[in-house]
C-alpha positions as CSV (number, residue, x, y, z in Angstrom):
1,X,-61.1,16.0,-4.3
2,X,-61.2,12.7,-6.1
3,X,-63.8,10.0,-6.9
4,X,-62.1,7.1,-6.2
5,X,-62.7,3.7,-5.4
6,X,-60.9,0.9,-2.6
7,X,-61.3,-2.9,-3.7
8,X,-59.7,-4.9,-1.1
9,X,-59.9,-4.5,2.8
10,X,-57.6,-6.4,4.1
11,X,-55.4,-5.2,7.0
12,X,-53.4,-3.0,4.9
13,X,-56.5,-1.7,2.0
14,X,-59.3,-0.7,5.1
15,X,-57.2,1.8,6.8
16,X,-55.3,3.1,3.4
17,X,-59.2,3.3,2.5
18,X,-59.6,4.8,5.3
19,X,-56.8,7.8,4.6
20,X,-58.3,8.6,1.3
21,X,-61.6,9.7,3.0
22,X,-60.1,11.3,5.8
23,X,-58.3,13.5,3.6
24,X,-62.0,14.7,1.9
25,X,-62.1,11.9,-1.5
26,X,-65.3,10.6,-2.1
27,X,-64.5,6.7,-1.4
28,X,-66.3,3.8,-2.5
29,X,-65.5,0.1,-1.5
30,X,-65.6,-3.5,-2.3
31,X,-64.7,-6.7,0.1
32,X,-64.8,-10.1,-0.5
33,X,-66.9,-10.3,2.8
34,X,-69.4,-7.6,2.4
35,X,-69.6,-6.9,6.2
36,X,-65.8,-5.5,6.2
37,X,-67.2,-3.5,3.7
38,X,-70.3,-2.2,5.3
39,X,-68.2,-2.0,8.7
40,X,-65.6,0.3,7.0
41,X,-68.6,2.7,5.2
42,X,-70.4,2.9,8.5
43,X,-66.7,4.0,10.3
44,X,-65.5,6.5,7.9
45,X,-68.8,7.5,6.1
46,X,-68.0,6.1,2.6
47,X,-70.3,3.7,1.1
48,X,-69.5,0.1,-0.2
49,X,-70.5,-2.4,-3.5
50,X,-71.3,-6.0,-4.0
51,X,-69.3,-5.8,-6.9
52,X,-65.7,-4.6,-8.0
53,X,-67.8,-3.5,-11.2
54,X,-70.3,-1.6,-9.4
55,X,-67.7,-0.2,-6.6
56,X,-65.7,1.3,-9.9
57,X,-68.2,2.5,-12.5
58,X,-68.0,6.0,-12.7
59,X,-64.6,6.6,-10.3
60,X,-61.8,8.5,-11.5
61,X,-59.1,6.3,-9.9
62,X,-59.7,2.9,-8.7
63,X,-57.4,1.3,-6.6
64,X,-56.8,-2.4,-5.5
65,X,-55.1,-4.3,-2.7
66,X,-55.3,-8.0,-2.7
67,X,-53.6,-11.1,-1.4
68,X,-51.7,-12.4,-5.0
69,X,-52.7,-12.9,-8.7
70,X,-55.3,-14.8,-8.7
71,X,-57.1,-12.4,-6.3
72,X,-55.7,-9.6,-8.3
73,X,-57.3,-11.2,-11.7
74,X,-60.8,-12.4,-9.7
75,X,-61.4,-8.6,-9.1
76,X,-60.0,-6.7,-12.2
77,X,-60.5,-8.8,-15.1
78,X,-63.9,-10.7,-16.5
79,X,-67.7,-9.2,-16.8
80,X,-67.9,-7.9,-13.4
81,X,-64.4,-7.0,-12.4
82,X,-63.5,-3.5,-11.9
83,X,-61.8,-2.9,-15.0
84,X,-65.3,-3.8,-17.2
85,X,-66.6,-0.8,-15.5
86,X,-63.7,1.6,-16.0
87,X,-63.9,4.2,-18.7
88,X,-61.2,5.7,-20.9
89,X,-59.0,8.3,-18.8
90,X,-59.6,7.3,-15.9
91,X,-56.5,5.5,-13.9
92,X,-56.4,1.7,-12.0
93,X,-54.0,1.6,-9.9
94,X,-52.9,-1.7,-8.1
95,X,-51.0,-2.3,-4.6
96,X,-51.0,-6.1,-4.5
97,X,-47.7,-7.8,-4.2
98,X,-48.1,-9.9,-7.0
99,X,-45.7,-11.2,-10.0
100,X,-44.3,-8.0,-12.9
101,X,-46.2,-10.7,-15.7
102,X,-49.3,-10.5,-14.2
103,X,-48.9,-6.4,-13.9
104,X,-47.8,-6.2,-17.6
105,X,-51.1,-8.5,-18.2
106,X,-53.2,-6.1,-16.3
107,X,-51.7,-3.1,-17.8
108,X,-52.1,-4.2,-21.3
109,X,-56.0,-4.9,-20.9
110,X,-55.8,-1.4,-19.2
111,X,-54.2,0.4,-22.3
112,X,-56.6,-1.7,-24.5
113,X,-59.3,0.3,-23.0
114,X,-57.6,3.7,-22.7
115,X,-57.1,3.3,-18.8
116,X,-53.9,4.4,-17.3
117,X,-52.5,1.7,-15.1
118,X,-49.7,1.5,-12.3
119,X,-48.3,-1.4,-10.7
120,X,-47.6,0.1,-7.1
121,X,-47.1,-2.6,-4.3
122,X,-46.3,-0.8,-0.8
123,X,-44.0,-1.2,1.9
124,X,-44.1,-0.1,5.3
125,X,-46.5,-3.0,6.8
126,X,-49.5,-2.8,9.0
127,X,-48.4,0.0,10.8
128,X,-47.7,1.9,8.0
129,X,-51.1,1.7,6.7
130,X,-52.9,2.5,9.7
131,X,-50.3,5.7,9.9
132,X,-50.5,6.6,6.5
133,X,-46.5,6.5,5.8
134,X,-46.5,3.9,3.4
135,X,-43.4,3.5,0.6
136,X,-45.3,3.0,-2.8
137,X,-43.2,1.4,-5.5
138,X,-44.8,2.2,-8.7
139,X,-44.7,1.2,-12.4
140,X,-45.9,2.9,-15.5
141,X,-46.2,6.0,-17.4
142,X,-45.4,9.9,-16.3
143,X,-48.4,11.1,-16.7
144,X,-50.4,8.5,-15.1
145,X,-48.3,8.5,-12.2
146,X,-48.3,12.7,-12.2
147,X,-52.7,12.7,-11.9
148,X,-52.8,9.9,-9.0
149,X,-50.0,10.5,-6.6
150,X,-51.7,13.8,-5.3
151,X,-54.5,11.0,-4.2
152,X,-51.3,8.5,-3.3
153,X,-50.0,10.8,-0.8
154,X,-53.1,10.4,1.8
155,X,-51.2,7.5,2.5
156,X,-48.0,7.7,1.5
157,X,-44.6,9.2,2.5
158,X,-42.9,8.3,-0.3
159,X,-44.3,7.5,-3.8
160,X,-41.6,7.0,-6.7
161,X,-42.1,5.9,-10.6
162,X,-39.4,3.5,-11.2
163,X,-40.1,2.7,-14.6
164,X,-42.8,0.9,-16.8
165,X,-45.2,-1.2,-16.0
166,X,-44.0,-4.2,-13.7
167,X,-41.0,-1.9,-12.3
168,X,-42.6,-1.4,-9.2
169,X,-43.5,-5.7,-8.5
170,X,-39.6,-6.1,-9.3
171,X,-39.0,-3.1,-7.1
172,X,-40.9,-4.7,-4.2
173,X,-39.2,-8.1,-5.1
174,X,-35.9,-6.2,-4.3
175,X,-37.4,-4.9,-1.2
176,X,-38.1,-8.6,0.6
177,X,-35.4,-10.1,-0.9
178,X,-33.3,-7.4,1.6
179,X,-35.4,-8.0,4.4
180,X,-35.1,-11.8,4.4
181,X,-31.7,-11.3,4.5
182,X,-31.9,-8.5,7.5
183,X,-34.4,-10.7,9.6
184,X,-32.2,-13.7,9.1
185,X,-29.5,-11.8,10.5
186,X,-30.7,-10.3,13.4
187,X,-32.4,-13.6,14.4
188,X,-28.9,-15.2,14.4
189,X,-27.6,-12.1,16.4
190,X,-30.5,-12.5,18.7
191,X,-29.5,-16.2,19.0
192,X,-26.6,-16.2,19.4
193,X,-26.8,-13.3,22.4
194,X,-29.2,-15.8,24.1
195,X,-26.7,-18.5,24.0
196,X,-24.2,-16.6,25.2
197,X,-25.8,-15.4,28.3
198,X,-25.6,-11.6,27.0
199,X,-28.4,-8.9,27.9
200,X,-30.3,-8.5,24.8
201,X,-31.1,-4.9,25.8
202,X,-27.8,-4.3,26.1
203,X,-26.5,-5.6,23.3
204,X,-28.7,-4.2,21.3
205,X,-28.7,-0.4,22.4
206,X,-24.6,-0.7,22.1
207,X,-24.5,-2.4,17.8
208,X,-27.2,-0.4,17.0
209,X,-26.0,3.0,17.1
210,X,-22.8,1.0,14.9
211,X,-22.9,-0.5,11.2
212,X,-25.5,-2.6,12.2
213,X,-28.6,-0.9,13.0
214,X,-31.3,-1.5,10.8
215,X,-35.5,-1.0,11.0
216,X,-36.1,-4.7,12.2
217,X,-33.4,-4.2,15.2
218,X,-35.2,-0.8,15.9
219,X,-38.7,-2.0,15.8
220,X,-38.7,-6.0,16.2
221,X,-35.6,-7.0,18.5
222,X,-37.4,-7.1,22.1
223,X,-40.4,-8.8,21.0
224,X,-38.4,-11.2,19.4
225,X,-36.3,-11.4,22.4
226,X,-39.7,-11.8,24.4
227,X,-41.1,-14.5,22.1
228,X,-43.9,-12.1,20.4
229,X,-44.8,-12.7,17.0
230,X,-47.8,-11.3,16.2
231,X,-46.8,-7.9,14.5
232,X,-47.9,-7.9,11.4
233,X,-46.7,-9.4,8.1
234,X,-47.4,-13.0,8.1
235,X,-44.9,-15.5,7.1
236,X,-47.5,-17.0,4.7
237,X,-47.4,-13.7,2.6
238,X,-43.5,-14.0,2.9
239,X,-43.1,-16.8,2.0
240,X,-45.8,-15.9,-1.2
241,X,-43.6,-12.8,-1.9
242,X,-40.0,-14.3,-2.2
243,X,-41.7,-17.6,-3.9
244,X,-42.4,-14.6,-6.5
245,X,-38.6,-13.3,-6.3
246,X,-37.4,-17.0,-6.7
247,X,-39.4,-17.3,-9.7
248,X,-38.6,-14.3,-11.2
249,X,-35.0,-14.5,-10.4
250,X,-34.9,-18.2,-12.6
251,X,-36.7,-16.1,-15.5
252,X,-33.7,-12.9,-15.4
253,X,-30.6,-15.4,-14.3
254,X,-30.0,-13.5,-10.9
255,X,-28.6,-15.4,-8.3
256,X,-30.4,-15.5,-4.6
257,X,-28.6,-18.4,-2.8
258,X,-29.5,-16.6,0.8
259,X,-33.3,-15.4,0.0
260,X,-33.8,-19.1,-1.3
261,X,-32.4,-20.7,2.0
262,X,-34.7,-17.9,4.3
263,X,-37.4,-18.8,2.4
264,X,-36.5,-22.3,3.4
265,X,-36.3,-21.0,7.2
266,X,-40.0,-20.1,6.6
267,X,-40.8,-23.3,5.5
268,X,-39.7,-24.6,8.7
269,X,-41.2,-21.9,10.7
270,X,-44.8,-23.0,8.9
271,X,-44.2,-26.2,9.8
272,X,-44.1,-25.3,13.7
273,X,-47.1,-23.9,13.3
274,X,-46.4,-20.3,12.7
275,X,-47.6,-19.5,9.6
276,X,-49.5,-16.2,11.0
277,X,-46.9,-15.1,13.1
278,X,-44.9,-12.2,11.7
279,X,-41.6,-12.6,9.8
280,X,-39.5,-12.1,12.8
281,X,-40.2,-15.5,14.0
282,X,-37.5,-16.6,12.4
283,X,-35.8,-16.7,15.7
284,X,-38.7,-18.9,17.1
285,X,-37.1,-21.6,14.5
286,X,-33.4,-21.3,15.9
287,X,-34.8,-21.4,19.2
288,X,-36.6,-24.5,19.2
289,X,-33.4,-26.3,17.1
290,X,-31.3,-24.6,20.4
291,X,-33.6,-26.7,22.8
Protein backbone atom coordinates (compact mmCIF):
# COMPACT_ATOMS: atom_id res chain seq x y z
CA UNK A 1 0.00 0.00 0.00
CA UNK A 2 0.77 3.59 -0.82
CA UNK A 3 1.66 6.78 1.06
CA UNK A 4 -0.25 9.19 -0.53
CA UNK A 5 -1.56 12.42 0.01
CA UNK A 6 -5.38 14.23 -1.02
CA UNK A 7 -5.15 18.14 -1.29
CA UNK A 8 -8.59 19.33 -2.09
CA UNK A 9 -12.03 18.10 -0.57
CA UNK A 10 -14.40 19.36 -2.38
CA UNK A 11 -17.38 17.23 -3.38
CA UNK A 12 -15.57 15.19 -5.77
CA UNK A 13 -11.66 15.02 -3.74
CA UNK A 14 -13.30 13.93 0.03
CA UNK A 15 -14.95 10.82 -1.21
CA UNK A 16 -12.13 9.95 -3.96
CA UNK A 17 -10.00 10.54 -0.65
CA UNK A 18 -12.10 8.62 0.85
CA UNK A 19 -11.55 5.39 -1.71
CA UNK A 20 -7.91 5.52 -1.34
CA UNK A 21 -8.19 4.65 2.37
CA UNK A 22 -10.76 2.37 2.07
CA UNK A 23 -8.76 0.33 -0.21
CA UNK A 24 -5.78 0.17 2.83
CA UNK A 25 -3.34 3.54 1.55
CA UNK A 26 -2.11 5.45 4.21
CA UNK A 27 -3.96 8.92 3.38
CA UNK A 28 -3.13 12.24 4.41
CA UNK A 29 -5.19 15.52 3.61
CA UNK A 30 -5.28 19.17 3.15
CA UNK A 31 -8.57 21.60 2.82
CA UNK A 32 -8.78 25.05 2.44
CA UNK A 33 -11.28 24.88 5.52
CA UNK A 34 -9.45 22.76 7.90
CA UNK A 35 -12.67 21.39 9.41
CA UNK A 36 -13.55 19.35 6.01
CA UNK A 37 -10.28 18.21 6.63
CA UNK A 38 -10.46 17.18 10.23
CA UNK A 39 -14.23 15.88 9.41
CA UNK A 40 -12.85 13.62 6.65
CA UNK A 41 -9.78 12.21 9.07
CA UNK A 42 -12.12 11.59 11.91
CA UNK A 43 -14.67 9.56 9.08
CA UNK A 44 -12.25 7.42 7.44
CA UNK A 45 -9.30 7.37 10.01
CA UNK A 46 -6.71 9.31 7.94
CA UNK A 47 -5.17 12.35 9.34
CA UNK A 48 -5.12 15.90 7.81
CA UNK A 49 -2.43 19.19 7.44
CA UNK A 50 -2.57 22.84 7.70
CA UNK A 51 -0.54 22.96 4.84
CA UNK A 52 -0.33 21.39 1.21
CA UNK A 53 3.49 21.37 2.14
CA UNK A 54 3.19 19.54 5.25
CA UNK A 55 0.10 17.20 3.93
CA UNK A 56 2.90 16.06 1.11
CA UNK A 57 6.35 15.93 2.61
CA UNK A 58 7.34 12.51 2.68
CA UNK A 59 4.27 10.90 0.39
CA UNK A 60 4.90 8.82 -2.52
CA UNK A 61 2.06 10.14 -4.61
CA UNK A 62 0.29 13.34 -4.00
CA UNK A 63 -2.72 14.03 -5.55
CA UNK A 64 -4.77 17.27 -6.11
CA UNK A 65 -8.39 18.26 -6.94
CA UNK A 66 -9.23 21.88 -7.02
CA UNK A 67 -11.71 24.30 -8.47
CA UNK A 68 -9.37 26.04 -11.54
CA UNK A 69 -5.72 27.42 -12.00
CA UNK A 70 -5.43 29.67 -9.73
CA UNK A 71 -6.49 27.18 -6.97
CA UNK A 72 -4.33 24.60 -8.74
CA UNK A 73 -1.18 27.12 -8.54
CA UNK A 74 -2.23 28.47 -4.71
CA UNK A 75 -1.63 24.80 -3.54
CA UNK A 76 1.22 23.37 -5.74
CA UNK A 77 3.54 26.00 -6.42
CA UNK A 78 5.44 28.71 -3.94
CA UNK A 79 7.25 28.00 -0.39
CA UNK A 80 4.55 26.11 1.14
CA UNK A 81 2.72 24.37 -1.74
CA UNK A 82 2.88 20.82 -2.09
CA UNK A 83 5.34 20.50 -4.73
CA UNK A 84 8.20 22.46 -2.29
CA UNK A 85 7.80 19.38 -0.14
CA UNK A 86 7.95 16.71 -2.83
CA UNK A 87 11.18 14.79 -3.35
CA UNK A 88 12.74 13.33 -6.49
CA UNK A 89 10.73 10.00 -7.66
CA UNK A 90 7.93 10.53 -6.14
CA UNK A 91 4.80 11.32 -8.50
CA UNK A 92 2.07 14.57 -8.30
CA UNK A 93 -0.68 13.84 -9.82
CA UNK A 94 -3.51 16.53 -10.52
CA UNK A 95 -7.46 16.10 -11.17
CA UNK A 96 -8.47 19.67 -11.54
CA UNK A 97 -10.18 20.77 -14.66
CA UNK A 98 -8.01 23.33 -15.45
CA UNK A 99 -6.29 24.82 -18.78
CA UNK A 100 -3.30 22.11 -20.79
CA UNK A 101 -0.83 25.64 -20.27
CA UNK A 102 -1.16 25.61 -16.78
CA UNK A 103 -0.55 21.52 -16.65
CA UNK A 104 2.59 21.98 -18.96
CA UNK A 105 3.52 24.85 -16.31
CA UNK A 106 3.11 22.47 -13.46
CA UNK A 107 4.76 19.65 -15.13
CA UNK A 108 7.74 21.49 -16.01
CA UNK A 109 8.46 22.76 -12.33
CA UNK A 110 7.72 18.99 -11.61
CA UNK A 111 10.52 17.55 -14.00
CA UNK A 112 12.75 20.50 -12.74
CA UNK A 113 12.73 18.65 -9.47
CA UNK A 114 12.73 15.08 -10.69
CA UNK A 115 8.86 14.59 -9.78
CA UNK A 116 6.75 12.69 -12.21
CA UNK A 117 3.67 14.59 -13.01
CA UNK A 118 0.20 13.74 -14.73
CA UNK A 119 -2.46 15.93 -15.72
CA UNK A 120 -5.62 13.72 -15.01
CA UNK A 121 -8.99 15.63 -14.73
CA UNK A 122 -11.97 13.01 -14.23
CA UNK A 123 -15.25 12.57 -15.45
CA UNK A 124 -18.07 10.79 -14.10
CA UNK A 125 -19.44 13.63 -11.61
CA UNK A 126 -20.49 13.51 -7.99
CA UNK A 127 -21.77 10.29 -8.19
CA UNK A 128 -18.94 8.90 -9.61
CA UNK A 129 -16.73 9.96 -6.88
CA UNK A 130 -18.72 8.85 -4.11
CA UNK A 131 -18.93 5.24 -6.25
CA UNK A 132 -15.52 5.12 -7.08
CA UNK A 133 -16.15 4.67 -11.09
CA UNK A 134 -14.60 7.67 -12.17
CA UNK A 135 -13.12 8.11 -16.04
CA UNK A 136 -9.57 9.64 -15.45
CA UNK A 137 -8.08 11.35 -18.50
CA UNK A 138 -4.43 11.54 -18.00
CA UNK A 139 -1.40 13.19 -19.46
CA UNK A 140 2.23 12.39 -19.24
CA UNK A 141 4.88 9.81 -19.29
CA UNK A 142 4.56 5.68 -19.31
CA UNK A 143 6.14 5.15 -16.59
CA UNK A 144 4.70 7.67 -14.33
CA UNK A 145 1.39 6.74 -15.38
CA UNK A 146 2.40 2.69 -14.95
CA UNK A 147 3.52 3.31 -10.73
CA UNK A 148 0.20 5.44 -9.87
CA UNK A 149 -2.77 3.97 -11.67
CA UNK A 150 -2.61 0.78 -9.39
CA UNK A 151 -3.45 3.77 -6.62
CA UNK A 152 -5.87 5.44 -9.51
CA UNK A 153 -8.00 2.47 -9.70
CA UNK A 154 -9.56 2.84 -5.93
CA UNK A 155 -11.51 5.23 -7.76
CA UNK A 156 -11.53 4.70 -11.06
CA UNK A 157 -13.08 2.49 -13.76
CA UNK A 158 -11.29 3.62 -16.41
CA UNK A 159 -7.83 5.36 -16.34
CA UNK A 160 -6.08 5.96 -19.85
CA UNK A 161 -2.70 7.84 -20.85
CA UNK A 162 -3.57 9.88 -23.75
CA UNK A 163 -0.36 11.40 -24.40
CA UNK A 164 1.99 14.04 -22.76
CA UNK A 165 1.51 16.36 -20.41
CA UNK A 166 -1.68 18.59 -21.05
CA UNK A 167 -3.37 15.57 -23.15
CA UNK A 168 -5.60 14.68 -20.51
CA UNK A 169 -7.04 18.88 -19.83
CA UNK A 170 -7.57 18.82 -23.79
CA UNK A 171 -9.02 15.35 -23.41
CA UNK A 172 -11.55 16.63 -20.73
CA UNK A 173 -12.06 19.79 -22.96
CA UNK A 174 -13.29 17.28 -25.56
CA UNK A 175 -15.43 15.61 -23.00
CA UNK A 176 -17.74 18.97 -22.11
CA UNK A 177 -17.55 20.22 -25.27
CA UNK A 178 -19.90 16.79 -26.15
CA UNK A 179 -21.95 17.17 -23.21
CA UNK A 180 -22.96 20.71 -23.91
CA UNK A 181 -24.00 19.64 -27.02
CA UNK A 182 -25.94 16.37 -25.50
CA UNK A 183 -27.65 18.56 -22.63
CA UNK A 184 -28.66 21.13 -25.13
CA UNK A 185 -30.33 18.57 -27.04
CA UNK A 186 -32.18 16.70 -24.77
CA UNK A 187 -33.38 20.01 -23.16
CA UNK A 188 -34.92 20.96 -26.53
CA UNK A 189 -36.37 17.38 -26.88
CA UNK A 190 -37.68 17.80 -23.44
CA UNK A 191 -39.25 21.09 -24.56
CA UNK A 192 -40.42 20.52 -27.14
CA UNK A 193 -42.44 17.13 -25.60
CA UNK A 194 -43.88 19.60 -23.04
CA UNK A 195 -45.17 21.83 -25.64
CA UNK A 196 -46.65 19.36 -27.42
CA UNK A 197 -48.72 17.77 -24.76
CA UNK A 198 -46.60 14.40 -25.10
CA UNK A 199 -45.93 12.01 -21.86
CA UNK A 200 -42.37 12.67 -21.11
CA UNK A 201 -42.14 9.10 -19.72
CA UNK A 202 -43.32 7.84 -22.60
CA UNK A 203 -41.46 9.48 -24.89
CA UNK A 204 -38.57 8.95 -23.40
CA UNK A 205 -38.63 5.06 -22.76
CA UNK A 206 -39.75 4.72 -26.67
CA UNK A 207 -36.21 7.22 -28.35
CA UNK A 208 -34.20 5.92 -25.90
CA UNK A 209 -33.86 2.38 -26.78
CA UNK A 210 -33.22 4.21 -30.67
CA UNK A 211 -30.20 6.39 -31.92
CA UNK A 212 -30.79 8.72 -29.37
CA UNK A 213 -30.19 7.36 -26.03
CA UNK A 214 -27.49 8.87 -24.38
CA UNK A 215 -26.20 9.06 -20.35
CA UNK A 216 -28.09 12.51 -19.65
CA UNK A 217 -31.55 10.93 -21.06
CA UNK A 218 -30.82 7.81 -18.88
CA UNK A 219 -29.89 9.60 -15.78
CA UNK A 220 -31.23 13.38 -16.02
CA UNK A 221 -34.57 13.32 -18.16
CA UNK A 222 -37.37 13.05 -15.25
CA UNK A 223 -35.84 15.35 -12.99
CA UNK A 224 -35.61 17.70 -15.64
CA UNK A 225 -39.03 16.86 -16.57
CA UNK A 226 -39.94 17.45 -12.79
CA UNK A 227 -38.03 20.78 -12.52
CA UNK A 228 -34.98 19.31 -10.23
CA UNK A 229 -31.74 20.65 -10.62
CA UNK A 230 -29.72 19.98 -7.89
CA UNK A 231 -27.69 16.91 -9.12
CA UNK A 232 -24.42 17.75 -9.14
CA UNK A 233 -22.17 19.57 -11.49
CA UNK A 234 -22.82 23.17 -11.21
CA UNK A 235 -23.31 25.44 -14.09
CA UNK A 236 -20.67 27.82 -12.64
CA UNK A 237 -17.96 25.01 -13.18
CA UNK A 238 -19.52 24.55 -16.76
CA UNK A 239 -19.49 27.37 -17.67
CA UNK A 240 -15.52 27.66 -16.15
CA UNK A 241 -14.80 24.40 -18.19
CA UNK A 242 -16.00 25.28 -21.70
CA UNK A 243 -14.75 29.14 -21.09
CA UNK A 244 -11.33 26.85 -21.00
CA UNK A 245 -12.42 24.98 -24.36
CA UNK A 246 -13.34 28.44 -26.00
CA UNK A 247 -10.09 29.60 -25.17
CA UNK A 248 -8.21 26.92 -26.17
CA UNK A 249 -10.04 26.36 -29.22
CA UNK A 250 -9.01 30.33 -30.47
CA UNK A 251 -5.22 29.20 -29.56
CA UNK A 252 -5.52 25.60 -32.01
CA UNK A 253 -8.10 27.30 -34.78
CA UNK A 254 -10.93 24.64 -34.00
CA UNK A 255 -14.21 25.74 -34.61
CA UNK A 256 -17.11 25.33 -31.65
CA UNK A 257 -20.01 27.50 -33.05
CA UNK A 258 -22.57 25.23 -30.74
CA UNK A 259 -20.34 24.82 -27.44
CA UNK A 260 -19.91 28.76 -27.73
CA UNK A 261 -23.82 29.39 -28.01
CA UNK A 262 -24.46 26.57 -24.85
CA UNK A 263 -22.12 28.26 -23.03
CA UNK A 264 -24.18 31.34 -23.81
CA UNK A 265 -27.42 29.25 -22.67
CA UNK A 266 -25.55 29.15 -19.32
CA UNK A 267 -25.01 32.55 -19.16
CA UNK A 268 -28.66 32.95 -19.28
CA UNK A 269 -29.31 30.24 -16.96
CA UNK A 270 -26.85 32.21 -14.21
CA UNK A 271 -28.68 35.03 -14.80
CA UNK A 272 -32.01 33.37 -13.53
CA UNK A 273 -30.43 32.66 -10.68
CA UNK A 274 -29.20 29.09 -11.20
CA UNK A 275 -25.71 29.24 -11.10
CA UNK A 276 -25.63 26.08 -8.58
CA UNK A 277 -28.11 24.16 -10.21
CA UNK A 278 -26.72 21.28 -12.22
CA UNK A 279 -26.04 21.47 -16.02
CA UNK A 280 -29.37 20.11 -16.92
CA UNK A 281 -31.08 23.23 -16.13
CA UNK A 282 -30.78 24.17 -19.36
CA UNK A 283 -34.29 23.27 -19.79
CA UNK A 284 -35.23 25.63 -16.86
CA UNK A 285 -34.03 28.51 -19.42
CA UNK A 286 -36.37 27.35 -22.44
CA UNK A 287 -39.04 26.91 -19.94
CA UNK A 288 -39.18 30.29 -18.58
CA UNK A 289 -38.77 31.82 -22.47
CA UNK A 290 -42.03 29.23 -23.16
CA UNK A 291 -43.97 31.14 -20.32
Amino acid sequence: MAKVAFIGLGVMGYPMAGHLAKHGHEVTVYNRTTEKAAKWAQEFGGRYCETPFEAAKAQQFVFVCVGNDDDLCSVVVGEKGALAAMSQGTVLVDHTTASADVAREIGAAAMAKGVGFLDAPVSGGQAGAENGVLTVMLGGEMSVFESVKPVIQAYARCAELLGPIGSGQLTKMVNQICIAGVVQGLAEGVHFARSAGLDGEKVVEVISKGAAQSWQMENRYQTMWQGEYNLGFAVDWMRKDLGIALDEARRNGSQLPLTALVDQFYADVQQQGGNRWDTSSLLARLEKNRK
